[in-house]
ZAPAFI-530059 format. One record per residue (C-alpha): residue in one letter; x, y negated, z negated. Coordinates in steps of 0.2 Angstrom, whole numbers, plus 5000, padded with zeros to 4 digits. Each point is the difference from the previous one (the first is absolute). Layout:
AXYZ;...
END
This chain:
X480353295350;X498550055013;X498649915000;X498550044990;X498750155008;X498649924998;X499449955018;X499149835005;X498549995009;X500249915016;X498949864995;X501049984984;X501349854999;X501850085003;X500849914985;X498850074989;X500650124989;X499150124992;X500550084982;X500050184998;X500750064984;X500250195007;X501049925014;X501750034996;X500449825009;X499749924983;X501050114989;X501549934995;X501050124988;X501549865002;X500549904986;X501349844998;X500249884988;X501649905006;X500049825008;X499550065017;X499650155010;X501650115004;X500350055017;X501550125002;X501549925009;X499950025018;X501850135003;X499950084982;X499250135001;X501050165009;X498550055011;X499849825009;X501150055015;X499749825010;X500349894986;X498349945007;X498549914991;X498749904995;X500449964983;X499149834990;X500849974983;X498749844996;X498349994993;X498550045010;X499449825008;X498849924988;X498849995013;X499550165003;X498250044998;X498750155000;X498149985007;X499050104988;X498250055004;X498850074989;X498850135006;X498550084994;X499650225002;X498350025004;X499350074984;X500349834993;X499149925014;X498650114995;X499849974984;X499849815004;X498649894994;X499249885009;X500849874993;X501450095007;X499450025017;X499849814999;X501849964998;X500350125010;X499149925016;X500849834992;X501950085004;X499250055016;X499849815005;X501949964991;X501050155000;X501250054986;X501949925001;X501350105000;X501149944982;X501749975003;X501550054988;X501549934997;X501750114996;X500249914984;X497950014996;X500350215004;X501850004989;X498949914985;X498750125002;X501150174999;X501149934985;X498549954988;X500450104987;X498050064998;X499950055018;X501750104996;X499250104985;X498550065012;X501350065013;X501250074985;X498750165002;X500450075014;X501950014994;X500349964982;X500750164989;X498650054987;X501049914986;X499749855008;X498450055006;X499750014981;X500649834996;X498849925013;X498650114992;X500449924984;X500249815004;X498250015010;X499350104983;X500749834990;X499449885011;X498250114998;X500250014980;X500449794999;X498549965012;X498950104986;X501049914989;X499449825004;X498250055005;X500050084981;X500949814993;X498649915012;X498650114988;X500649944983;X498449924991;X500549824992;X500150014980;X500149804997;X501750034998;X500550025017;X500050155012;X500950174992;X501150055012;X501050175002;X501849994999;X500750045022;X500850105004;X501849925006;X500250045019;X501850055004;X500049915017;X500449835007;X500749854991;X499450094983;X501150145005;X501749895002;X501550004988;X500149884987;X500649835002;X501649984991;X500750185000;X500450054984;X501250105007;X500849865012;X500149874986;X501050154990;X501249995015;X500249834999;X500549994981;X501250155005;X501449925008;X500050085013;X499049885010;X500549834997;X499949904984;X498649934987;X500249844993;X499649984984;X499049854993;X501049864991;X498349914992;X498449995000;X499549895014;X499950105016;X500249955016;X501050025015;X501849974997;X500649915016;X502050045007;X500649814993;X499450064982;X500750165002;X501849945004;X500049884988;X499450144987;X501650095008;X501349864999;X499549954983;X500950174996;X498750064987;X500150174995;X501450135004;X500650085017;X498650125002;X498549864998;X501249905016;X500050165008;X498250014999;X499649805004;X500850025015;X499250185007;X498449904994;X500449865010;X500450105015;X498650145001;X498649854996;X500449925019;X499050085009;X499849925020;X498449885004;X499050005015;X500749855008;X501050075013;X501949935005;X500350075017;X498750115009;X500750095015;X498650035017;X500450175008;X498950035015;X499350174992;X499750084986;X501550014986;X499850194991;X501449994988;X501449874994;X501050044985;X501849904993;X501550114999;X500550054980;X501349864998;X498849865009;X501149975015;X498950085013;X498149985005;X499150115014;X498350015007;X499350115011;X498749945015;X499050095011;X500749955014;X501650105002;X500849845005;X501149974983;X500750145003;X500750135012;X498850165001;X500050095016;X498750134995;X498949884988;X498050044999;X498749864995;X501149944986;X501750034989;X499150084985;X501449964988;X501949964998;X501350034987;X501649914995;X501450104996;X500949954984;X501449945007;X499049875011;X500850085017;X498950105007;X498049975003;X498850175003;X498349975008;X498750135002;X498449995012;X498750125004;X501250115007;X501150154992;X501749895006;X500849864987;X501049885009;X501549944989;X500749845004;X501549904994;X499449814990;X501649925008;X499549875011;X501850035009;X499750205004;X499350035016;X500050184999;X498350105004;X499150064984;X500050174996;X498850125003;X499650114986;X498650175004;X499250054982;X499450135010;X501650095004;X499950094984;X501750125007;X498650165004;X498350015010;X498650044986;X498750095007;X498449925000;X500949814997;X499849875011;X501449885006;X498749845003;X499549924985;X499849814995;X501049934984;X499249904989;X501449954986;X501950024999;X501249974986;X501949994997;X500950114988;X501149924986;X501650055009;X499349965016;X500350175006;X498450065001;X498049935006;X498650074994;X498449975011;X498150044997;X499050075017;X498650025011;X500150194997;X499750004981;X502050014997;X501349934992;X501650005008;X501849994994;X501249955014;X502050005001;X500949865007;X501250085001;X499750175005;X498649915016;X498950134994;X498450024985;X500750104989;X498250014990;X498350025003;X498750024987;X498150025009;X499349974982;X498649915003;X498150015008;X500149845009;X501149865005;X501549944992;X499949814998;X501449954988;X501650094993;X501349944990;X501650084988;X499649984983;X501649954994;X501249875009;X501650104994;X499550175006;X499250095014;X499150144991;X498449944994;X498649945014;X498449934998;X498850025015;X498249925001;X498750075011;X498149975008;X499550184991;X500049864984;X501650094991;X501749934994;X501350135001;X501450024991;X501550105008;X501750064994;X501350085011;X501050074988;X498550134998;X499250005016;X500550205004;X498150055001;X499449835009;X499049954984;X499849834994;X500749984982;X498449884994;X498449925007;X499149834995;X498049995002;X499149884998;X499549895016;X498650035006;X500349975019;X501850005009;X501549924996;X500849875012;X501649974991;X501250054984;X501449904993;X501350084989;X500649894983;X501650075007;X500350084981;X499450165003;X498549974989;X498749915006;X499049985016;X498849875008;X498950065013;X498449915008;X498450085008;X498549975012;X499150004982;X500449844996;X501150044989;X501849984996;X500750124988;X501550034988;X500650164995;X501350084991;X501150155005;X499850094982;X497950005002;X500050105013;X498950165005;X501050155003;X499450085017;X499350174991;X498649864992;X500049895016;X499450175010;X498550014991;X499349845006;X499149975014;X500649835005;X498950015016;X498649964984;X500149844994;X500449915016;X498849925014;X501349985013;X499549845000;X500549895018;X500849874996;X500549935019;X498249955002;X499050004983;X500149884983;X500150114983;X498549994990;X500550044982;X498450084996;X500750135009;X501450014987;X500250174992;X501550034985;X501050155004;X499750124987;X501950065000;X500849815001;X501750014995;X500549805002;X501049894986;X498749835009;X498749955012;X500249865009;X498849925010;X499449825010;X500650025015;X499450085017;X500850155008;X499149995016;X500150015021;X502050064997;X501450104986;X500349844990;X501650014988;X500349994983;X501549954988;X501150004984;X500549834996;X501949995001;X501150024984;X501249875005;X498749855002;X498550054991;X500650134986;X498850145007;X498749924992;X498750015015;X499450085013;X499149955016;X499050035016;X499649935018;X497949985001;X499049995015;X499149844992;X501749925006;X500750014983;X501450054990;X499350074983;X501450004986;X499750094983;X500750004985;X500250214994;X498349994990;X499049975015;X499649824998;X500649885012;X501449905001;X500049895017;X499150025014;X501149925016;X498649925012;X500750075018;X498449955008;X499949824994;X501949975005;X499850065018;X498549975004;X499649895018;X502149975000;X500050065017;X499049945014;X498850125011;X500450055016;X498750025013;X501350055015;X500750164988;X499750175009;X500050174995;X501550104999;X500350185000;X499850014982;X498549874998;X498250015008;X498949865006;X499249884989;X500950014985;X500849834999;X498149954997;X499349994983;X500449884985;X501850004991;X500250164989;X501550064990;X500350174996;X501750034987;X500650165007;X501849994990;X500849884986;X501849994993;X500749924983;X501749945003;X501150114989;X500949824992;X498949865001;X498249974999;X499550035017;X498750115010;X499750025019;X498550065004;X499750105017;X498349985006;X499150025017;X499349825002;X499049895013;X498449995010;X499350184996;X501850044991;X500650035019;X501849934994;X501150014985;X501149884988;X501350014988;X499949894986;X501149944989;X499149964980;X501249934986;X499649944982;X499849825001;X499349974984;X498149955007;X500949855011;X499250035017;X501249895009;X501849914999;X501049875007;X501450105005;X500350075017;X499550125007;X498249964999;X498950154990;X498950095010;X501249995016;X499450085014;X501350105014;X500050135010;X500650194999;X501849925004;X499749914984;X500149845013;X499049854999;X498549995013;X499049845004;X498750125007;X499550074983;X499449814993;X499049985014;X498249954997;X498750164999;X498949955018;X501349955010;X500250105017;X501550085005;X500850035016;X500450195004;X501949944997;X499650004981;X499550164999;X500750074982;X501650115005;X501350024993;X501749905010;
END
């Protein structure tokens, strides 16, 4: 980019920058919505001959700042006062500061959503035009509204006020808390089981009563059956952590294995793992479903796929998405990959990309052997919609659309189905794994559910202009305000969940597990440092306190430096947790929640939350709340006291 045309005058400061909106300097026509700002990788791309660059794949420094001055033409100078010319000869004697700006202050200011609707102008299509129109016409008519209610003589009786019209906006505007439909779900079977109340009295039935109920033998085989699903799906994990793991970065993804015997996490580090061509951070990781192999993606085109046996020293494989057999005109061979999944069989991985494409790659055959560029923005989650077979995908994209794709008729490239209803980009989708039903979450706030049979064919999906009910709101930098909320008008979910925070990164979202919950919940990370847990008809069934459990269980280190993927000061700052990924044990009430943590969340944790039935501590070793490194070995430096100096020996590496 050049620097701006308009010229300074020699007595002007040189960091003052003066703003020109014919200048084509401050026209960005660049948009991204992703975790941070993609750079290409340096070799990629065909026409970089020297394998030479510059390339930065963190954040800009938080200490950037702009010196803004603010002049005056000289037709407002002459239509000054004397008043005026007073203050005027006031700023003569103390002349003007320049104001500074921050980053974050300038990344606040461009994603208010107000500001956005007055740039929305230059570029919004006329149907959205037409939508702005109308919201500002509302806001006019409800001002008149009040003035006329303010009017109303008294009668003695009171004031007679006119009914309101009911804004469709903010909280007013959100779903209904329980779902009719989720509770439906829930007495469906499909989805756990509902007790059913043996007197009057009610209160919570605690797990000695219940296996006393069940050991009494009351009642045939099916009412045993159903104590015990009762008994299992109501443990849902508390707070008080048993083990919390320290990594010295931030923790992106950690997920058991389907039979329970595997757990990994993914840091930013590149050190848990071997990855040669690694940028800023492994975006994701898969586990095959025999447990032998681990894929992991980063902001690259290349997977590296790595065998879990701790006794195989081979090098990981490298596997290029972007060898699709045949150079496509017009495609590009550098993109970044933002989710990856295992097929059923194993045979197959299907990853969501930088390039607004879903990909389909053979392990086999060491080649993609599908593309589908079906989207108008980045791919942020993919997943195959049913665990026994490969046909059916689900993709999940900033463009605010849930795709539904089947291979089996894919001849002209279309998608067989479309879900709308977020209003702002989806960060993650989970598959029931029954070929039914789906759970996606969104920068809305907003977890949804939906189900494969209330879908929207494509022929009604192309007749919506999605870029109109979206404000492409910034979440890396910005809090959501919910009186910004607006329904979709074409919303297609089953349930609406919301509570939690979907801030600063692509937080996950899950299906409880059949084998220790009964499918009977479903769940999310939260940038609040929470995992939110919901029963099907929205309302809330645990909430597991990441924050309380971690927070101050490492001490600060004053010696720690930056490295290549860090920048300086962020070890500063007070103790924040951010749950970026959680995991229910598939056989026993247990979660793991991923979460960058620490000073300024500059390092991450694992930790391990079990039902405990509201004890907060026991007598049995190992202690609760445990403390150890990424080794998952005990370290006498994490119980020091916060304050105390360190020596540059104890700098928090990894041995």
């Amino acid at each position: 980019m050049s620097a701006p045309n308009t010229s300074a005058n020699e007595g002007d400061d040189p960091r003052t920058v003066v703003y020109d909106p014919n200048d084509p300097f401050w026209q960005d026509e660049e948009e991204d919505d992703n975790d941070m700002d993609y750079v290409p990788a340096v070799g990629d791309d065909e026409d970089d001959e020297d394998g030479e660059g510059n390339a930065s794949f963190h954040d800009a420094a938080e200490t950037l700042e702009f010196d803004i001055e603010f002049t005056e033409t000289e037709d407002q100078e002459g239509d000054e006062d004397e008043e005026d010319d007073e203050l005027e000869a006031d700023s003569a004697t103390n002349p003007r500061r320049p104001i500074y700006i921050t980053r974050d202050q300038i990344m606040q200011l461009l994603g208010h959503a107000g500001l956005g609707r007055i740039f929305a102008s230059d570029y919004a299509s006329p149907r959205r035009s037409r939508r702005l129109a109308d919201e500002d016409d509302e806001d006019e008519d409800e001002d008149e509204d009040e003035d006329e209610e303010e009017n109303v003589p008294d009668t003695g009786y009171g004031p007679i006020l006119r009914p309101r019209r009911r804004r469709n906006r903010g909280r007013a505007a959100f779903q209904k808390v329980p779902s009719d439909e989720g509770r439906e779900l829930m007495n469906g079977g499909n989805f756990g089981s509902t007790g059913r109340p043996e007197d009057t009295m009610k209160r919570k039935k605690r797990l000695a009563y219940n296996i006393m109920q069940r050991e009494l033998g009351q009642g045939g085989d099916g009412r045993i059956k159903t104590a015990n699903r009762l008994m299992r799906q109501d443990m849902i994990p508390e707070s008080t952590a048993d083990t919390i793991i320290h990594y010295n970065s931030r923790c992106y993804s950690g997920q058991f294995s389907d039979d329970g015997n595997f757990f990994f996490s993914c840091a930013q580090d590149f050190r848990t793992v071997v990855y040669p061509y690694g940028q800023w951070t492994i975006t994701d990781a898969s586990l095959s479903p025999d447990n032998r192999f681990l894929a992991y993606s980063s902001i690259r085109s290349i997977v590296c796929l790595a065998p879990t046996d701790p006794e195989n020293d081979s090098e990981p494989n490298l596997l290029d998405f972007a060898n699709i057999g045949t150079h496509t005109r017009g495609f590009h061979t550098y993109f970044g990959i933002w989710s990856i999944r295992f097929s059923g069989d194993g045979r197959e991985i299907v990853a969501g990309t930088g390039d607004n494409s879903v990909y389909v790659y053979d392990i086999e055959r060491r080649q993609s052997i599908l593309r589908i560029p079906g989207h108008q923005d980045d791919v942020n989650a993919v997943c195959f919609g049913d665990s026994q077979s490969p046909h059916i995908l689900y993709s999940g994209s900033d463009d605010t659309t849930l795709k539904v794709w089947d291979r089996r008729s894919m001849g002209d490239g279309r998608e067989a189905g479309v879900f709308l209803g977020h209003t702002e980009g989806l960060t993650y989708v989970d598959s029931k794994g029954d070929g039914r039903y789906v759970l996606s979450n969104a920068k809305d706030q907003t977890a949804k559910l939906w189900d494969l049979r209330k879908m929207m064919s494509k022929e009604k999906a192309d007749h919506v202009d999605i870029n109109a009910y979206t404000t492409r709101f910034e979440y890396r930098s910005n809090a959501y305000d919910d009186n910004n909320y607006r329904p979709h008008p074409h919303d297609c979910s089953l349930v609406t969940f919301r509570g939690h925070k979907v801030l600063k990164t692509l937080i996950r979202c899950h299906f409880s597990p059949a084998g220790s919950t009964d499918s009977r919940y479903v769940y999310s990370g939260s940038y609040d440092g929470s995992v939110y847990v919901w029963n099907l008809d929205a309302t809330l069934a645990g909430k597991i306190n990441v924050l309380k459990a971690t927070r101050n269980t490492r001490p600060r280190d004053p010696n720690l430096l930056a490295d290549a993927y860090d920048y300086w000061g962020r070890n500063g700052g007070s103790w924040m947790t951010c749950v970026r990924d959680a995991s229910w044990h598939p056989n026993a009430p247990v979660i793991a929640a991923t979460s960058w943590n620490g000073y300024g969340t500059s390092q991450g944790t694992c930790t391990v939350h079990t039902w405990n039935d509201g004890v907060e501590d026991d007598d049995a070793e190992p202690k609760m709340q445990r403390r150890v490194n990424a080794q998952l070995q005990h370290d006498e430096r994490l119980y020091r006291i916060l304050g105390n100096s360190h020596s540059r020996a104890d700098r928090w590496y990894d041995e």
